[in-house]
ZAMARGU-4260 file (C-alpha; in steps of 0.2 Angstrom, whole numbers, plus 5000, padded with zeros to 4 digits):
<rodrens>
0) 5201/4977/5033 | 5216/4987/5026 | 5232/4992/5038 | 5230/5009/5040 | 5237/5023/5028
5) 5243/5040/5031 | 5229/5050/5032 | 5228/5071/5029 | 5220/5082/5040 | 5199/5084/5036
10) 5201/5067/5025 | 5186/5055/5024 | 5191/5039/5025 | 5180/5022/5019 | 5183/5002/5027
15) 5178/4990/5017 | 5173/4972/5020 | 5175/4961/5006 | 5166/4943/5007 | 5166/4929/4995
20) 5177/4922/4981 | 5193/4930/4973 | 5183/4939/4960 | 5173/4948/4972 | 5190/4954/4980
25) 5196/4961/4963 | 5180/4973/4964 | 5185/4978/4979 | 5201/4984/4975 | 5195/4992/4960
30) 5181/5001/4971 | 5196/5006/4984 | 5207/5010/4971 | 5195/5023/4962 | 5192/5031/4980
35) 5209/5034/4985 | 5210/5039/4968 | 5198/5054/4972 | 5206/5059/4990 | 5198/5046/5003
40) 5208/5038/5014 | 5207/5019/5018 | 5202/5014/5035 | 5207/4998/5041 | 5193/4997/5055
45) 5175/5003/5057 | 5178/5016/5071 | 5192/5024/5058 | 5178/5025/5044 | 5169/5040/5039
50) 5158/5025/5030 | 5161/5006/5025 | 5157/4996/5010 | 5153/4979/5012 | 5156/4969/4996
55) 5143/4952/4996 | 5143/4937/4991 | 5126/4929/4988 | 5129/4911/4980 | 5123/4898/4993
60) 5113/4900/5009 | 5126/4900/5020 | 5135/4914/5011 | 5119/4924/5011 | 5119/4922/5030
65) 5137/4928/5033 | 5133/4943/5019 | 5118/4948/5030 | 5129/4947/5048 | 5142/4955/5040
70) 5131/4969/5037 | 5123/4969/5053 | 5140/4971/5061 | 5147/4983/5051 | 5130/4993/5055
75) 5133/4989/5074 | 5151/4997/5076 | 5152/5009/5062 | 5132/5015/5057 | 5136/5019/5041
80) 5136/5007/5027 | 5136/5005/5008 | 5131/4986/5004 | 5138/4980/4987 | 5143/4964/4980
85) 5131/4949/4973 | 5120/4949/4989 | 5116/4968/4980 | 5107/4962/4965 | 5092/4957/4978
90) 5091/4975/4989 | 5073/4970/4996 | 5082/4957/5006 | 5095/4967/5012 | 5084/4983/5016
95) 5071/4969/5022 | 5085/4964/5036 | 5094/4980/5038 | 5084/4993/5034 | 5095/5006/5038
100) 5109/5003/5025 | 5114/5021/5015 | 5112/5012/4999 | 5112/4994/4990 | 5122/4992/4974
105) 5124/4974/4962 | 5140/4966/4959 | 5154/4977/4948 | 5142/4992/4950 | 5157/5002/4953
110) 5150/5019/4947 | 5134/5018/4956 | 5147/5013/4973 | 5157/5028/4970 | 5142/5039/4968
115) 5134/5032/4984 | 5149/5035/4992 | 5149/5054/4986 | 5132/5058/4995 | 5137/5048/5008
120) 5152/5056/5011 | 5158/5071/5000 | 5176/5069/4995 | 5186/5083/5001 | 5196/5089/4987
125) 5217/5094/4988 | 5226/5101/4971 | 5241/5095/4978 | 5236/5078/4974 | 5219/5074/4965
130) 5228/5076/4947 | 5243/5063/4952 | 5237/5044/4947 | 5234/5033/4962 | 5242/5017/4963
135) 5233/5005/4966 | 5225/4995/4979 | 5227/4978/4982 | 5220/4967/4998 | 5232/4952/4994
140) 5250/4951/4997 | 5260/4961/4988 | 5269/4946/4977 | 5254/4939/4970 | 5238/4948/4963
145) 5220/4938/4955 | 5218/4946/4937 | 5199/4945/4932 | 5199/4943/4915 | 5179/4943/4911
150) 5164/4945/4920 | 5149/4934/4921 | 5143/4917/4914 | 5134/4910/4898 | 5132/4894/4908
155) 5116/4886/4912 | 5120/4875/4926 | 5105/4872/4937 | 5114/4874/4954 | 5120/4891/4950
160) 5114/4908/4949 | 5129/4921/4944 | 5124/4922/4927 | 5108/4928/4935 | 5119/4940/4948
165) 5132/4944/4936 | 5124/4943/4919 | 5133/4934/4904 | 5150/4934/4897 | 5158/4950/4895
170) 5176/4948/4892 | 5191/4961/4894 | 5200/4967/4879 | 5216/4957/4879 | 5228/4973/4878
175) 5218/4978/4892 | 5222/4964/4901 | 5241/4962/4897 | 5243/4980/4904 | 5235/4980/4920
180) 5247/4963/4922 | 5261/4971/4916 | 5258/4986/4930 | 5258/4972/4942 | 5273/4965/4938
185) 5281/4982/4936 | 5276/4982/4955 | 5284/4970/4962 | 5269/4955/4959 | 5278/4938/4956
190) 5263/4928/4953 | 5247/4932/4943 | 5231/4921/4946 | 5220/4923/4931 | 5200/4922/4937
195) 5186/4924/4929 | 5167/4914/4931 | 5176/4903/4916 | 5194/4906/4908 | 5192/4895/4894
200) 5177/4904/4886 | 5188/4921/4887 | 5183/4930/4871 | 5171/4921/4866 | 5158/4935/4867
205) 5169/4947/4858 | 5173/4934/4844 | 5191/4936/4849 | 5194/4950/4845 | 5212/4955/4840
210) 5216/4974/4846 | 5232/4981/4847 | 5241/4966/4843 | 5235/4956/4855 | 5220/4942/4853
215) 5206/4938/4865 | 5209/4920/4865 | 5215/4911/4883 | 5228/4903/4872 | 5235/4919/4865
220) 5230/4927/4881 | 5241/4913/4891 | 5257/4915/4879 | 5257/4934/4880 | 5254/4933/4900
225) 5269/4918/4902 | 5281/4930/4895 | 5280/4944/4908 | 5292/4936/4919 | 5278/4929/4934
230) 5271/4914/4937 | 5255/4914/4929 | 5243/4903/4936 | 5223/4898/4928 | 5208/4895/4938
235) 5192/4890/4932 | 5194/4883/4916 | 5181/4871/4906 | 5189/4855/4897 | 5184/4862/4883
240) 5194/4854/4868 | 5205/4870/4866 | 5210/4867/4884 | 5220/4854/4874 | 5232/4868/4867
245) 5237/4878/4884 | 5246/4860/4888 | 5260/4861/4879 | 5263/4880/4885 | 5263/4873/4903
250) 5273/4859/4898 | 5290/4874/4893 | 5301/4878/4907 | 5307/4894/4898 | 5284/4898/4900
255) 5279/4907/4914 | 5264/4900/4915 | 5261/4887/4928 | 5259/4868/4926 | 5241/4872/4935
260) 5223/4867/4929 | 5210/4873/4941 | 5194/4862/4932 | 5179/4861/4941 | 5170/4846/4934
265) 5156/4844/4948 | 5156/4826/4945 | 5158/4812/4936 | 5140/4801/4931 | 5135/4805/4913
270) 5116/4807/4924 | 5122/4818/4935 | 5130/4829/4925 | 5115/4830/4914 | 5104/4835/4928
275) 5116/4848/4932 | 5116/4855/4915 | 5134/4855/4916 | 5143/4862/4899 | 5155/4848/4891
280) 5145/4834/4900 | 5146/4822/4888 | 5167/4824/4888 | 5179/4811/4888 | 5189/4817/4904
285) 5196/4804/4908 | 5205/4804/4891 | 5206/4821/4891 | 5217/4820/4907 | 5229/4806/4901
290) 5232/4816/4885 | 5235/4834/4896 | 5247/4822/4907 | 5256/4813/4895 | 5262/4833/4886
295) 5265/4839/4902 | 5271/4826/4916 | 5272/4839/4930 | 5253/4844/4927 | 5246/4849/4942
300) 5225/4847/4941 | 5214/4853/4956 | 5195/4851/4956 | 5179/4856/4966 | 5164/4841/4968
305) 5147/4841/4974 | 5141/4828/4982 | 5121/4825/4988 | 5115/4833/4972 | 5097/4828/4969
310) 5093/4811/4961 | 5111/4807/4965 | 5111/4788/4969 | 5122/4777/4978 | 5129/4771/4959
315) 5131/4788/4955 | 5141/4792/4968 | 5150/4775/4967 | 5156/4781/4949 | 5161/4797/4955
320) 5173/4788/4970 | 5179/4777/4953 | 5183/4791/4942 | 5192/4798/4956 | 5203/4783/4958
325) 5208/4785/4939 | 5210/4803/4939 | 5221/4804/4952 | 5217/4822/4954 | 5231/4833/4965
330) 5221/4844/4972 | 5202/4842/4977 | 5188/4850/4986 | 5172/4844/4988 | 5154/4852/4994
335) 5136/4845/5000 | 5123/4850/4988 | 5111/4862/4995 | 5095/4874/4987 | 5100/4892/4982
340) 5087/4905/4982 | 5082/4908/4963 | 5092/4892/4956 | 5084/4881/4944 | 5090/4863/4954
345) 5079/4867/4968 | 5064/4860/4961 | 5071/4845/4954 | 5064/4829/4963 | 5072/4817/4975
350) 5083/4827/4983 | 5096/4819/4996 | 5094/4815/5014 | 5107/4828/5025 | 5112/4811/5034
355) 5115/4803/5015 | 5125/4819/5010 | 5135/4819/5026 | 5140/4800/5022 | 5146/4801/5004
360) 5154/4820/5007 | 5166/4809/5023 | 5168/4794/5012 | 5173/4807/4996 | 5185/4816/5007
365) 5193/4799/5013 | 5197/4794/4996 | 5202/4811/4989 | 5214/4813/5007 | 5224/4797/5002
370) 5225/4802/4985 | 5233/4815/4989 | 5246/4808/5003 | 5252/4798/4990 | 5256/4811/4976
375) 5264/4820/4987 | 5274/4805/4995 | 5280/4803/4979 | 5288/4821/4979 | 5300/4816/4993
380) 5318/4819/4987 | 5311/4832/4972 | 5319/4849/4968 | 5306/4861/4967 | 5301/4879/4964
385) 5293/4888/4980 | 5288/4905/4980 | 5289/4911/5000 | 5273/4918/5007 | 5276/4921/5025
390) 5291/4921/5037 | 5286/4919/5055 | 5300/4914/5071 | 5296/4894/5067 | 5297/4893/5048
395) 5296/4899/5032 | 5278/4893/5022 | 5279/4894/5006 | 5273/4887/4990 | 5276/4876/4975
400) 5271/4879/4957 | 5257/4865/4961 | 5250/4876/4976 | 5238/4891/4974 | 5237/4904/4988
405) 5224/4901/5002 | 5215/4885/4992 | 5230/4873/4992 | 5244/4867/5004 | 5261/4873/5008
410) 5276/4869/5010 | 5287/4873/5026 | 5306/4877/5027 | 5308/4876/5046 | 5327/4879/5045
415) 5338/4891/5038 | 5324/4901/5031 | 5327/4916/5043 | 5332/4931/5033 | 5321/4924/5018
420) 5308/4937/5013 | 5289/4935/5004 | 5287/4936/4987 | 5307/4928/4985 | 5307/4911/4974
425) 5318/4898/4979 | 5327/4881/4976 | 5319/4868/4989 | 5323/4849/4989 | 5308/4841/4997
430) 5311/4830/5011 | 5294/4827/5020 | 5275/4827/5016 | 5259/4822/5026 | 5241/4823/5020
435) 5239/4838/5012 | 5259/4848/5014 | 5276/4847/5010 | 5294/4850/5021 | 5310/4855/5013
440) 5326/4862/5014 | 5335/4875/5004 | 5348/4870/4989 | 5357/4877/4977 | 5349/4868/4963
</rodrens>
């Protein structure tokens, strides 16, 4: 929950729980933001709140479990609770298990949120200061912010329901975009992590549209964001062919946009990938990487696997291990397959032994764990970038431009980092790395 806020006299105050990815955590700022907007306070625990919002997430079982326990908690301490999110888009479940609950809403159902709040609790009007705009609220750390730049999906893949939760591509007007950034950075935000279900479609939907100057096109929409003075970092994005022309914008120093691809490709066998549905199957990644690598040396590529998924053989997995080898990816993560309710892979057949997953997801992590060690090894002696995150009594953890928040590693300066602050970037010459982080000391450059 939120640290507390000053709170007037007779003001209802809301808590808010917010589960699942970054996108979800972008609504819930939005929803806090519109109620402190209209005189509520934020609570930052249930016995503070008047009422509390719990924000879903619905995509695999597991996540549907903690949804339903989060719920169940928040109705154990506080009573009173507004469930939103993507868990929301099936209310029968939730009322089924919590029967209770003031209200269920679907995922960006901001007004029908609000509105719920309003019966639940009545806002409690002051002149003094309903006409002044709220700034707004955000539940990361003040130097960096997600930026969602579209909702939903036009994807098929079998594993995956958002397009069914969150409905099909609906991107954000590009000017729209550029000045929410730009109110970020106004605030004191020094890196802007770009998020959406995928990136590289933006404006698609809209037939990139041009309003106000500005076109709705990731490439344009890149260019126009690197020049706001953050670091600029893309998550989600397709290898689409187009991906081919943000390369060259990573690859200029005086670009603030970050030498970062975040491409889930899912995996590697031409099979697999066809029983996935997966868009760009048939793509040429490995080429595709080479090319990106050889405009922009310093590329830093991270990537999400599934292993287990049904039909997968022990030569499909074996390709996948192979392609790994070649691609040398920086940054990996990997999960078993399992069934989501409603999604289309569930009933394909030969689905993967537990034991069978379990095997191929250790002997996955092991190659993708030494892949990693030696990239970083290889950064011994570099000067970098780091932006500090935290300060604490033993060291300062910070991270480099290949490093997003809370997904990647970090890298530590253990001595003379006290009087450093978050949110600062720094000169650091790297002079350590294990598995999966870095140690350096400060330099002048």
């Amino acid at each position: 929950m939120r640290p507390p806020e000053d709170r007037r006299a007779g003001q209802p105050a809301i808590g808010m729980v917010s589960l699942g990815c970054p996108k979800a955590l972008v609504d819930s700022e939005r929803i806090l933001t519109r109620l402190r907007a209209e005189g509520y306070a934020i609570s930052p625990d249930y016995g503070g709140a008047d009422a509390v919002i719990v924000n879903t997430c619905g995509f695999l079982d597991s996540a549907r479990v903690e949804s339903l326990e989060a719920i169940g908690e928040a109705l154990a301490e506080n009573g009173r609770v507004i469930v939103t999110g993507c868990l929301g888009a099936e209310a029968d479940l939730i009322t089924g298990a919590h029967p209770t609950v003031l209200a269920v809403t679907g995922p960006h159902q901001y007004e029908q949120v609000l509105d719920a709040v309003h019966s639940a609790v009545p806002p409690a009007p002051d002149p003094f200061i309903d006409l002044l705009p709220a700034s707004a609220v955000s539940l990361t750390p003040r130097h960096y912010s997600y930026l969602k730049i579209s909702e939903g999906c036009n994807h098929k893949c079998r594993f995956c329901i958002i397009p069914d939760m969150r409905g099909k591509l609906a991107s954000r007007p590009a000017h729209a975009v550029l000045r929410e950034a730009e109110k970020l950075v106004e605030a004191g935000v020094r890196e802007l992590l770009v998020i959406s279900q995928d990136t590289s479609a933006y404006g698609v939907d809209i037939r990139h549209a041009e309003d106000r100057g500005h076109r709705a096109h990731i490439t344009d929409l890149a260019r126009d964001l690197g020049g706001l003075g953050a670091w600029v970092r893309l998550h989600y994005v397709y290898p689409y062919p187009h991906v081919r022309e943000l390369v060259p914008l990573m690859a200029d120093p005086a670009n603030g946009l970050l030498p970062y691809l975040d491409i889930p490709f899912q995996h590697a066998h031409p099979d697999t990938l066809k029983r996935m549905a997966r868009p760009a199957a048939s793509a040429k990644t490995l080429d595709e990487i080479a090319a990106w690598r050889a405009i922009c040396p310093d590329l830093t590529l991270r990537s999400t696997f599934i292993v287990g998924y049904p039909g997968e053989t022990e030569a499909e997995f074996q390709t996948l291990l192979d392609w790994l080898d070649e691609a040398q990816l920086d940054r990996v993560g990997c999960f078993q397959y399992e069934n989501v309710r409603g999604a289309r892979s569930n009933a394909l057949p030969d689905h993967v032994a537990d034991e069978v997953k379990q095997d191929r997801w250790n002997r996955f992590m092991e190659k993708a764990q030494a892949i990693s060690a030696a990239r970083l090894s290889a950064k011994v002696g570099h000067i970098v970038q780091v932006i500090v995150d935290t300060v604490d009594d033993e060291a300062a953890t910070c991270r480099t431009m290949a490093d997003a928040p809370e997904i990647d590693g970090n890298l530590f300066i253990d001595e003379g980092f006290e009087g450093l602050k978050p949110g600062e970037v720094l000169t650091v010459q790297i002079e350590e790395a294990s598995d999966y982080d870095l140690w350096g000391r400060l330099t002048d450059g």
